[in-house]
Structures are given as C-alpha cells and as structure tokens.
N, C-alpha and C positions, 0 to 999 in steps of 0.2 A: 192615338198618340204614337208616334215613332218610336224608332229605338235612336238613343243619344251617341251609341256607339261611333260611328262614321263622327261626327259634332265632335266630340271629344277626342278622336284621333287626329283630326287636321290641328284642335288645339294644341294638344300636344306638339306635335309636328310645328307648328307657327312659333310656338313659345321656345323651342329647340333652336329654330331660325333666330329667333331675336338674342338668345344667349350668345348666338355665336358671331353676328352681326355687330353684337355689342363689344366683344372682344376684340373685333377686327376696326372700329369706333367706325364704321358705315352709318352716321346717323340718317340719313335720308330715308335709305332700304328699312331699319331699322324703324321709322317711323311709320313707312308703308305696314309693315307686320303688325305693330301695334294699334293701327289701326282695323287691319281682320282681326285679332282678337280681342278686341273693342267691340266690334259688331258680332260674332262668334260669344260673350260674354251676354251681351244685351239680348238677341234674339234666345239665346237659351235661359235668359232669367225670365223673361216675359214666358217664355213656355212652360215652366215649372210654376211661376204663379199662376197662371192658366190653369193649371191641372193640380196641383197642389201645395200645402206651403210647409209641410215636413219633408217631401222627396221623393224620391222615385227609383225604383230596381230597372236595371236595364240589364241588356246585353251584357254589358261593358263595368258594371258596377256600380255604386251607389253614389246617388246625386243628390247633394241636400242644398236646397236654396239656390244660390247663385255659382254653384260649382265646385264652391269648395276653395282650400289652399291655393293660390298659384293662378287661380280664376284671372285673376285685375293684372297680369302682368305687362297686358296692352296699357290699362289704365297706370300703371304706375310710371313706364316707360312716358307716356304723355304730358301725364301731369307733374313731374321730376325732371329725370334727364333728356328727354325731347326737347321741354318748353326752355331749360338751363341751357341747352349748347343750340338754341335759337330753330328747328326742324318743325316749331310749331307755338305759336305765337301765345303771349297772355289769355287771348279771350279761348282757344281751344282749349288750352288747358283746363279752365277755370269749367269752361263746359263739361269734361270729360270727368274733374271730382265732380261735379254735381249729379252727373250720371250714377258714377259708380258707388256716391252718398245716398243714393235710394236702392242701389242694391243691396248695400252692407255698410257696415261699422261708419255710418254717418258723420261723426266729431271726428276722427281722422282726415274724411277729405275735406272738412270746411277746415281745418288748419291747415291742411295744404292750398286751399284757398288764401287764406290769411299769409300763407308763404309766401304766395305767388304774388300777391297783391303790396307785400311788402316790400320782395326783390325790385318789381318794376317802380317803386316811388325810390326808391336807392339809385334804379341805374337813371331813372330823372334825374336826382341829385348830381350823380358822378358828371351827366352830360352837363350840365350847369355851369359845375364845377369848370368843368374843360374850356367852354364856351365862354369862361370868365378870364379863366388863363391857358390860351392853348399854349402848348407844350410843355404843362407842367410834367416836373418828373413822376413815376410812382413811386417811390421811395418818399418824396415826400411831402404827396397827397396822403399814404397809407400814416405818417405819422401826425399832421394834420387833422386827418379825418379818423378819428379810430373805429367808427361803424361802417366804413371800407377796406375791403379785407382782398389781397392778391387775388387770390381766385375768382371774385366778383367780376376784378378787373377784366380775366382771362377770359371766363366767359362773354364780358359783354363787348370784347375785342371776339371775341370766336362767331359769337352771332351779329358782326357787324354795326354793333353801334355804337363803339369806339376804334380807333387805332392805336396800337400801341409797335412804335419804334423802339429798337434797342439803344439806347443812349447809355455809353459805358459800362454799369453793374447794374441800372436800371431801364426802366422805359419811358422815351416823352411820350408825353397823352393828347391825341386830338378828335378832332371829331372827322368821320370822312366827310369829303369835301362837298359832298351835296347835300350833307346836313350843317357845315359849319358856316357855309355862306351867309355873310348878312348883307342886309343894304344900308 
C-alpha cells in the first residue's frame, strides 16, 4: 500500500481551487475541480476499503474511512451548487449522491436526491406555466404560485431554461425560443 500523502496534497490543493473559483462564480472551472475531487474521493475510498475499514497512519496523517471532513467537497459542489446554476445536469447529480451515499452518511444524499428530484418537477411546472402564458410577469407568478420562489426563477433563467426580461420592477417570463416553439 502507498503512502496517501501526495493523494491528500493535490486534495487539498483542488479543494483550495474550488473555494476560490467559487468566489470568483467560475462555475464551469469549478465543476471541472469537483469533478477531480470526485475521483480523488472515490479511488481513495476504494483503497482504504481495500486495506481496511478503521484507517490507516500515513506519512501525512490519519485516515479514517473516506477521508474524513471536507472529503465530498467535489460531491457537494455537484450535487448542490453545480446541478442549481445548471454546470451539470439532474442525472449527474443524482449520480454523484448516490456515489458519495455508499461512502458515507447515506440519508443525507438520498434527500439531496429527493431535492434534486423535487427542484426539477418545479422547474417543469414553472416551464408549463410560461408556455401557457408567455410573458407572464414574475411578480405575479410568485403571488400566484406560492411554491415558486425568485431564486428558483434566477436560477432556471441562469441555466437557460427560462428567460427572464426586465419589465419595469419586475420580469416577463418566456421560454427560449427553441424551446417555446409550437406547431
């Protein structure tokens, strides 16, 4: 068995990058990172169950399980703020808890499942909504709809699959144009 030292330095280092990517809202880059320490996460859980399922002394210090605190920050970034501001799609997501659900604290990512799974039957609805009356205002869809909340909106205008125009103090809602086409 190796030493984890080198493994746990680049994590480091990757989880550095994504904090600061994240500051600067680079989501793309940002996805790319959490995607190495997505793989950087998985190859070193498999290796520690390999070898044992209390932990292991290294170089570098002590490794129990799946890495410890701070380990899932690839996963969290994916299965959260990636798949929310659109840099990686429902089914990724939904992939990556179920990943990080056999590494550790299981009931946490299947409700981020159930999150994920919730948000996307919402932003159906909202497109619905639109596609029944394009250029409703938001102001008042959100009074309307009360299980639609501005931020929903922003995002699912940020990941493209609404547009939102500024229309005086609020926004009309449409769909983009080669989703709202009918025949």
């Amino acid at each position: 068995m190796g030493d984890f030292g080198p493994i746990l330095n680049e994590h480091f280092r990757l989880n550095d990058e994504l904090d600061s990517l994240l500051r600067e809202h680079s989501h793309q880059a940002a996805a790319d990172v959490a995607r190495r320490l997505v793989e950087i996460a998985d190859q070193t859980y498999h290796e520690l169950v390999r070898v044992s399922t209390v932990g292991i002394r290294t170089e570098s210090g002590f490794i129990k399980r799946a890495g410890g605190p701070g380990f899932h920050a690839g996963y969290n970034y994916l299965c959260h703020t990636g798949y929310i501001v659109g840099v990686c799609g429902a089914e990724e997501a939904i992939a990556h808890c179920e990943q990080a659900g056999r590494q550790r604290w299981d009931g946490e990512w299947k409700q981020r499942i159930r999150d994920i799974k919730a948000h996307e039957k919402l932003i159906m609805t909202i497109k619905s909504i639109i596609n029944e009356t394009p250029g409703i205002i938001q102001s008042d869809m959100l009074k309307q709809y009360l299980d639609i909340d501005s931020l929903t909106l922003y995002y699912a205008a940020m990941r493209g699959e609404i547009v939102r125009i500024k229309k005086g103090r609020s926004y009309a809602l449409t769909l983009p144009t080669n989703e709202g086409e009918t025949e």
